[in-house]
C-alpha positions in Angstrom: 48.6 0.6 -55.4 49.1 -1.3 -51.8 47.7 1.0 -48.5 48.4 0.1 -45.6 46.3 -1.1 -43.0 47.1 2.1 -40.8 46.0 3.9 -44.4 42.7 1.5 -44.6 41.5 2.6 -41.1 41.7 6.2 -41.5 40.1 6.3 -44.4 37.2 4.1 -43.2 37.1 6.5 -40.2 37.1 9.8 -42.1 34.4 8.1 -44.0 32.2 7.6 -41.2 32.2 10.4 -40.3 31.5 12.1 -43.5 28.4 9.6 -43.9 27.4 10.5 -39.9 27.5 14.4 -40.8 25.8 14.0 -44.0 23.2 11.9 -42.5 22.7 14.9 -39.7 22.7 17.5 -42.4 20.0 15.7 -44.8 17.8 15.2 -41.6 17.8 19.0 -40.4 16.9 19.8 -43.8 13.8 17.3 -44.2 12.8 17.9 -40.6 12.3 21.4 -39.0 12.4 21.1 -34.9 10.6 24.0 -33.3 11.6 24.5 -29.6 8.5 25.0 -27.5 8.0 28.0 -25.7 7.2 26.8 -22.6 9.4 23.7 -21.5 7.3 20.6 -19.9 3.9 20.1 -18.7 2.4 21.0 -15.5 1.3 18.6 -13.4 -1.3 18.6 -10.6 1.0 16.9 -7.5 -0.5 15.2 -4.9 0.2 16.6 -1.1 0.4 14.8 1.6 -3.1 14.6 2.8 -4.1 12.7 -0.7 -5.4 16.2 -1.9 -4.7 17.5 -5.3 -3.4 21.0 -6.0 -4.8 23.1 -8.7 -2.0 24.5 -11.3 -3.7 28.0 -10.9 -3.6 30.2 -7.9 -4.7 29.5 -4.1 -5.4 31.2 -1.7 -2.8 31.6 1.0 -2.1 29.2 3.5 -2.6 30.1 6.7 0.0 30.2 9.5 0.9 27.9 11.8 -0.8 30.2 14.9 -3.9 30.6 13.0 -4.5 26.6 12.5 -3.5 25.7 16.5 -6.9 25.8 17.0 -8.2 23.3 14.9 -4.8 21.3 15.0 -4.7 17.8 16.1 -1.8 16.6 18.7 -2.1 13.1 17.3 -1.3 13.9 14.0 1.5 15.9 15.7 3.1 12.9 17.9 3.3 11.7 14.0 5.0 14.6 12.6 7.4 14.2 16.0 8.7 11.0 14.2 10.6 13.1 12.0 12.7 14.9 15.5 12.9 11.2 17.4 16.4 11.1 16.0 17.8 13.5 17.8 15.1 14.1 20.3 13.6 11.8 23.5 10.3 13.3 24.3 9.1 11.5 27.7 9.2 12.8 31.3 12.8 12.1 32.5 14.3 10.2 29.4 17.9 10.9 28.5 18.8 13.5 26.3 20.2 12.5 23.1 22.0 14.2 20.1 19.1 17.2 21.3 17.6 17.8 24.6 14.8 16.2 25.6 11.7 18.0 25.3 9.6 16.8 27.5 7.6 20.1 29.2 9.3 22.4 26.8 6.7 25.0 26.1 7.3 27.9 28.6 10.9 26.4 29.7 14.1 28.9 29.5 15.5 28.8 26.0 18.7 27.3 26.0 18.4 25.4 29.6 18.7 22.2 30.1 20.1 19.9 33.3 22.6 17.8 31.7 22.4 19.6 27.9 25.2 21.6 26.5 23.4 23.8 23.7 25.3 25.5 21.4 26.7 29.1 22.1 23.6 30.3 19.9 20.3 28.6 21.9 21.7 29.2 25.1 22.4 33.3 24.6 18.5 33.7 23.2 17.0 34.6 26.9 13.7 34.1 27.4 11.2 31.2 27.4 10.1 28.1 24.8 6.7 30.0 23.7 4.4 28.2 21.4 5.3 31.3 19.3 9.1 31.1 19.7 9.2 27.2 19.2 7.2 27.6 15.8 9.6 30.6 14.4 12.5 28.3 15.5 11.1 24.9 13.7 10.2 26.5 10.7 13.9 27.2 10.3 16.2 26.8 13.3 19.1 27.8 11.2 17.4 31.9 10.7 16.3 31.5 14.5 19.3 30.9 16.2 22.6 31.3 13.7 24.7 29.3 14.5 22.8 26.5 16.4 24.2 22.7 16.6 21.3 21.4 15.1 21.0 20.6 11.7 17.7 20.0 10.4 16.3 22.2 7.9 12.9 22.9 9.6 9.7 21.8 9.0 8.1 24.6 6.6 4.1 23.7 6.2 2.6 25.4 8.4 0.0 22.4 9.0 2.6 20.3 10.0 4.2 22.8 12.0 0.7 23.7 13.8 0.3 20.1 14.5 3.9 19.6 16.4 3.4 22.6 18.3 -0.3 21.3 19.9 1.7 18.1 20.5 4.4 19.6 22.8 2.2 21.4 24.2 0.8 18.2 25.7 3.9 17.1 27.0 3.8 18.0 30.7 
C-alpha cells in the first residue's frame, strides 16, 4: 500500500495531537493542581517619602486643611513641577495652555486678563480660596464639569496641602 504525501501529513498531525492530549491527560492525573484561595501575595509598597506601608489597617489620613499647618511651600514649588506644563507661575508671565497663577489665592474664579476659561470655571462666582483651590485640584473634573483642563487632580492630601501653602506664597 502507497499514501500519499498529503495522506502522510495528516496522519503525522492527527498523531500529534493524540500524543499532545495524551500527554495532558496522564499529567492531570499524576499531578493534582489546587487553585489558591487567595490569588497573589501582598506586598508592603514603598510611598513616596521612602516610608513603608503596613498591609493592615491605618489610621486615616488627614486632609489637606488639617496638614496646611505643618506643610512646607518648598516641598510644594516641587509638587508645582507636575502643573508647569500648562501653568507659568511668576508675577506677570504669560499665560500658557492655563492661566497663570501668580497671586491666585483670593482672585475671582474664572478671571483672568488675557485668559479665556472654559464655560465651566468662569460661571463658578466667587473667589480662589485655599479651600476652593484644594476641592478643585483634588479633582478639577468633579469641581467644575466640564472644565478645559485635563489633569486628573492630585489626590494625596500631603501633596495637595503642600501646593496650596506654595500658592499661597505667590504674591
Amino acid at each position: 500500500m502507497h499514501f500519499s504525501r498529503m495522506e502522510k501529513l495528516g496522519f503525522g498531525v492527527l498523531v500529534a495531537a493524540w500524543v499532545v492530549w495524551g500527554t495532558n491527560k496522564i499529567g492531570d492525573t499524576l499531578v493534582h493542581a489546587h487553585e489558591p484561595e487567595k490569588m497573589g501575595f501582598e506586598v508592603a509598597v514603598a510611598d513616596a517619602d521612602g516610608a513603608q506601608e503596613a498591609a493592615g489597617p491605618k489610621e486615616p489620613e488627614k486632609t489637606a486643611m488639617e496638614l496646611i499647618a505643618t506643610a512646607d511651600p518648598a516641598r510644594g514649588a516641587k509638587v508645582f513641577k507636575k502643573c508647569t506644563a500648562c501653568h507659568s507661575a511668576e508675577a506677570g508671565a504669560k499665560h500658557k495652555i492655563g492661566p497663570n497663577l501668580w497671586g491666585i489665592v483670593g482672585h475671582d474664579q474664572g478671571k483672568a486678563a488675557g485668559f479665556n476659561y472654559s464655560g465651566a470655571v468662569a460661571g463658578l462666582g466667587g473667589k480662589w480660596t485655599i479651600e476652593e483651590l484644594d476641592k478643585f485640584i483634588h479633582d478639577p473634573k468633579a469641581y467644575a464639569p466640564g472644565t478645559k483642563m485635563t489633569f486628573r487632580g492630585i489626590p494625596k492630601n500631603s501633596d495637595r496641602a503642600a501646593l496650596l501653602v506654595f500658592l499661597e506664597t505667590l504674591k
